[in-house]
TIROLO-41087 format. One line per 3 residues: number of its first residue (from 1); their letters; for each residue x, y, z of N, C-alpha, C. Coordinates in nm, 2 decimals, decimal comma. Example, Ala and Ser with C-alpha at 12.3 -4.5 7.8 and 13.67 -1.06 7.14 Angstrom:
TIROLO-41087
1) AS) 1,32 -0,57 0,78 1,23 -0,45 0,78 1,32 -0,33 0,78  1,28 -0,22 0,71 1,37 -0,11 0,71 1,29 0,00 0,79
END
This chain:
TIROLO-41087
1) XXX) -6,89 -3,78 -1,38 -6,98 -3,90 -1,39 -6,92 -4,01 -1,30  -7,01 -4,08 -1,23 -6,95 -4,19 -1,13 -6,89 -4,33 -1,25  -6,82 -4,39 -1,18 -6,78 -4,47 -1,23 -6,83 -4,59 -1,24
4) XXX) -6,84 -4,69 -1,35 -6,96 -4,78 -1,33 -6,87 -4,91 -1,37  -7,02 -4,98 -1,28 -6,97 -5,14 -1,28 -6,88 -5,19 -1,42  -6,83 -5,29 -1,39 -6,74 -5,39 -1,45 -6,84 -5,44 -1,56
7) XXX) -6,93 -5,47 -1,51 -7,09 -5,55 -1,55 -7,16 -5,50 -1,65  -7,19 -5,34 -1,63 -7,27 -5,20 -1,71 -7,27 -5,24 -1,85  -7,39 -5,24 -1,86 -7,40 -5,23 -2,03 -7,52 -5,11 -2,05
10) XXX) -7,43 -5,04 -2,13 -7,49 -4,94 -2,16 -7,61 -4,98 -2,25  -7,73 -4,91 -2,33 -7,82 -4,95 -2,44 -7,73 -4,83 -2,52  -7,77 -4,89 -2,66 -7,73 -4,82 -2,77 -7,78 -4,73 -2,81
13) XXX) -7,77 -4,64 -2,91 -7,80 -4,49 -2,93 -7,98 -4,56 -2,96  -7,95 -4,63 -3,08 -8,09 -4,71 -3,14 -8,15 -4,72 -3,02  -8,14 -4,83 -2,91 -8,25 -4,83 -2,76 -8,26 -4,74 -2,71
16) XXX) -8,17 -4,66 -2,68 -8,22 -4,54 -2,62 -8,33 -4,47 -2,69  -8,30 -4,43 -2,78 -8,40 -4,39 -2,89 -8,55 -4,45 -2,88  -8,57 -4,57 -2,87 -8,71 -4,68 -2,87 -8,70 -4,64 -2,70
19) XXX) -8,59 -4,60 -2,63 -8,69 -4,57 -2,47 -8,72 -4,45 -2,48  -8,67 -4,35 -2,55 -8,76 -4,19 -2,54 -8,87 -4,20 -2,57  -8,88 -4,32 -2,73 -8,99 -4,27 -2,77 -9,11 -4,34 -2,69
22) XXX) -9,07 -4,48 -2,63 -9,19 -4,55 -2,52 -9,21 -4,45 -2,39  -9,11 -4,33 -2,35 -9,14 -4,24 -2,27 -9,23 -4,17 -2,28  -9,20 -4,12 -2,39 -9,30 -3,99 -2,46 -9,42 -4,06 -2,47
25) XXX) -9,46 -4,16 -2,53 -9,58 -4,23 -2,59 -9,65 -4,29 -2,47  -9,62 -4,29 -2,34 -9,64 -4,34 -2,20 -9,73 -4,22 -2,13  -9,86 -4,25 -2,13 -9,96 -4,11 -2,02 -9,90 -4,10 -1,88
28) XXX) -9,89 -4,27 -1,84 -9,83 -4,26 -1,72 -9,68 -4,20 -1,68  -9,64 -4,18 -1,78 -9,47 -4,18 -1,78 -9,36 -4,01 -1,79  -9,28 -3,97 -1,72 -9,27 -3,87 -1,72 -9,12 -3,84 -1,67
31) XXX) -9,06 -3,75 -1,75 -8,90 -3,68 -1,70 -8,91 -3,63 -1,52  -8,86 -3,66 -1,42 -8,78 -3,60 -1,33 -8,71 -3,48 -1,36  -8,81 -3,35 -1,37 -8,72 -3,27 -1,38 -8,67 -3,15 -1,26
34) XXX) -8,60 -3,10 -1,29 -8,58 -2,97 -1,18 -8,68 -2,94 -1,07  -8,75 -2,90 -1,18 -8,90 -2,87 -1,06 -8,97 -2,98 -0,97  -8,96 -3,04 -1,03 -8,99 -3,18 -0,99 -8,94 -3,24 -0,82
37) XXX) -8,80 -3,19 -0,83 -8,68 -3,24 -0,75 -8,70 -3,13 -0,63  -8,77 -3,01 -0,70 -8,77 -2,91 -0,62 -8,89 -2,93 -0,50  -8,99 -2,94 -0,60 -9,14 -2,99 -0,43 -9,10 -3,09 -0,39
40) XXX) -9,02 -3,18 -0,40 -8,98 -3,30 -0,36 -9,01 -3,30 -0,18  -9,04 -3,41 -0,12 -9,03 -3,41 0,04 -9,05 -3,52 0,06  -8,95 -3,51 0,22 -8,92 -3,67 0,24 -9,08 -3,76 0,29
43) XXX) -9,04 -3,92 0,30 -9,17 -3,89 0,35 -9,22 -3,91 0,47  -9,09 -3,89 0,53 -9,17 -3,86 0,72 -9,17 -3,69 0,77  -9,19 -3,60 0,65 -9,23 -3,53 0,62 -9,42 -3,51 0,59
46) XXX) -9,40 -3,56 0,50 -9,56 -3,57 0,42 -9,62 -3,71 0,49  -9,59 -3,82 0,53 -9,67 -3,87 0,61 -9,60 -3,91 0,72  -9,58 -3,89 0,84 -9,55 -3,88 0,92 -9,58 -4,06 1,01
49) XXX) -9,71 -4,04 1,02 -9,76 -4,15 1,07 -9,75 -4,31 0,99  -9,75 -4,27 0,84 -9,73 -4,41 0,81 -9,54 -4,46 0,82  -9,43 -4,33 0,81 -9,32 -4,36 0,84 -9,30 -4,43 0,97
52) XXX) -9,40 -4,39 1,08 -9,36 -4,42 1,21 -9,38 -4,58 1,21  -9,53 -4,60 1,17 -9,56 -4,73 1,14 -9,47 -4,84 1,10  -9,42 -4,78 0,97 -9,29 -4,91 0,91 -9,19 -4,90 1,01
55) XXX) -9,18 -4,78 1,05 -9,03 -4,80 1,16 -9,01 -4,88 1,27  -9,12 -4,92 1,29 -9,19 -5,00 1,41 -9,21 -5,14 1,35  -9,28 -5,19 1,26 -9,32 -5,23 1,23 -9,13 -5,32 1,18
58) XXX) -9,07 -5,26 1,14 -8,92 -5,32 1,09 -8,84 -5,51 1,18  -8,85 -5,42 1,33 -8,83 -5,54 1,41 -8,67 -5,56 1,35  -8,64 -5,64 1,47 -8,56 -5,72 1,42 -8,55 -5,85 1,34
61) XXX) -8,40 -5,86 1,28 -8,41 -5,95 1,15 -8,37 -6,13 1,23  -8,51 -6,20 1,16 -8,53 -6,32 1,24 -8,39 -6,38 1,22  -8,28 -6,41 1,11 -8,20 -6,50 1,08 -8,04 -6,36 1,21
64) XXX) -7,94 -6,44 1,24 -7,81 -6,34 1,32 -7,81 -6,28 1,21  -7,75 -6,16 1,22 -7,72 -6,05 1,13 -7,60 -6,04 1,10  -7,54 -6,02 0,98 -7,41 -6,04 0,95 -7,32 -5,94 0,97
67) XXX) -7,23 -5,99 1,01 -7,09 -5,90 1,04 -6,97 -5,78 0,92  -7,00 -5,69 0,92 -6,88 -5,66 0,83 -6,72 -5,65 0,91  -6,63 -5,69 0,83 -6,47 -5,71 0,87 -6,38 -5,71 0,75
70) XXX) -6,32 -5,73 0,80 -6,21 -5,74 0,72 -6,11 -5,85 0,76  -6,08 -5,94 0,61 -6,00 -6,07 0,62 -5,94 -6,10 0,49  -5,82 -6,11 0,54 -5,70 -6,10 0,42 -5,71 -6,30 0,41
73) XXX) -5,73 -6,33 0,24 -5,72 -6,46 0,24 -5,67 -6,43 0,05  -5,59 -6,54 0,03 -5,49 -6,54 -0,06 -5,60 -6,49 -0,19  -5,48 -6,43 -0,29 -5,59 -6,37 -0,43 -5,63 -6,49 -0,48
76) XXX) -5,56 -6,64 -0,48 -5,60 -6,69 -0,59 -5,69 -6,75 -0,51  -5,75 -6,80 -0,42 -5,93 -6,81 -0,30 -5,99 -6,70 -0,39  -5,97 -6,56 -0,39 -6,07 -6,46 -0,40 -6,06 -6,48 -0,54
79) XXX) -5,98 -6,51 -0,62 -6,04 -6,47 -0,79 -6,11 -6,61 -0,82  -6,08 -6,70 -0,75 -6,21 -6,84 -0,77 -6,31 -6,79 -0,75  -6,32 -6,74 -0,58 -6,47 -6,73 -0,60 -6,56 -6,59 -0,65
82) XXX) -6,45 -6,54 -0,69 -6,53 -6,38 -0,77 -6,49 -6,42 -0,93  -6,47 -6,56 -0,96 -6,46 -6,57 -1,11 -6,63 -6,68 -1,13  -6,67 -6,75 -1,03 -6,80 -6,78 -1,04 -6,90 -6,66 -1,06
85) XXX) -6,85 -6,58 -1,02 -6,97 -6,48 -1,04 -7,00 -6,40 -0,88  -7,15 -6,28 -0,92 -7,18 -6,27 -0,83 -7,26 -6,35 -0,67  -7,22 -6,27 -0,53 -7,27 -6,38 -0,48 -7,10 -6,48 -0,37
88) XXX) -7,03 -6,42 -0,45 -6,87 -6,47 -0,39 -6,89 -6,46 -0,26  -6,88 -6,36 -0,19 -6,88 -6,35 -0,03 -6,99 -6,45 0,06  -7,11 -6,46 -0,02 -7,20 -6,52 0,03 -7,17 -6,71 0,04
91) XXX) -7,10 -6,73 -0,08 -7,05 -6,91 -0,06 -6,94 -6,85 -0,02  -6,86 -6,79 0,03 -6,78 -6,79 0,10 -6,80 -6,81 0,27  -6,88 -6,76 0,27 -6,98 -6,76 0,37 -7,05 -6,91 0,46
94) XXX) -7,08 -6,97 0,29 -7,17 -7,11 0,32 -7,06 -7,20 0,36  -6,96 -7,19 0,31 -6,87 -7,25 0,31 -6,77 -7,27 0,46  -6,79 -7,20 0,52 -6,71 -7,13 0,64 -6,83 -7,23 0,75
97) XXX) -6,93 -7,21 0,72 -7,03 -7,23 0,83 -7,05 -7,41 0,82  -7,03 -7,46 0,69 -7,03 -7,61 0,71 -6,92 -7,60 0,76  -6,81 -7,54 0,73 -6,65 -7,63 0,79 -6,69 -7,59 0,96
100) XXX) -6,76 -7,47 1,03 -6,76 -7,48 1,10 -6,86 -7,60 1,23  -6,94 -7,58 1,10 -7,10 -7,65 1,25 -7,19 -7,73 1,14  -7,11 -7,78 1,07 -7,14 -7,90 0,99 -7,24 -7,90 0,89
103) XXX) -7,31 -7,75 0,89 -7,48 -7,72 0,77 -7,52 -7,64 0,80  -7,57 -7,57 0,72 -7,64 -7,42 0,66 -7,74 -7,38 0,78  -7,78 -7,50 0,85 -7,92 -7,45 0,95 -7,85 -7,47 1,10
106) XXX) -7,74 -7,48 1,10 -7,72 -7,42 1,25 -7,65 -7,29 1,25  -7,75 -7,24 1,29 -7,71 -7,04 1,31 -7,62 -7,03 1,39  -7,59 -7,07 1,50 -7,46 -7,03 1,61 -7,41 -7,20 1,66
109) X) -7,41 -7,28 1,64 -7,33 -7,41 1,70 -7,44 -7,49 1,79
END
């Protein structure tokens, strides 16, 4: 079993229970099963042409695209801003770009 978030809350035997039975009681609603997984196909497989479409259609992303790295900055910086909550890297982020170019709307200087 993978290992799960810090965050995860599981539902209790009781909700689980009230979600079977809203499964069961759902026309629309239905187990993923085996067989299921089995006719499975991707879908630039089965539609070919609308795949192409989105893929096209994707473009480039209007705002610079962000960087992944790696940057060693002291623990007690990182448990401030991962003790606010989710979302840390991102004011970390905002933060970097005023000290740099003085506000949120200048993208490169």
């Amino acid at each position: 079993m993978p290992k799960l978030k810090p965050t995860h809350i599981s539902p209790t035997d009781k909700e689980e229970e009230a979600i079977q039975v809203g499964i069961a009681n759902d026309p629309d609603s239905f187990e993923l099963d085996d067989e299921w997984f089995r006719r499975a196909r991707p879908a630039s497989e089965v539609h070919p042409e609308l795949v192409k479409q989105w893929r096209q259609a994707e473009g480039k992303p209007e705002l610079p695209s962000k960087e992944i790295i790696s940057l060693r900055l002291d623990a007690d910086v990182v448990d401030h801003f991962r003790s606010v909550g989710p979302g840390w890297q991102s004011r970390i982020n905002e933060i970097l770009r005023r000290a740099v170019f003085g506000s949120l709307d200048n993208p490169g200087g």
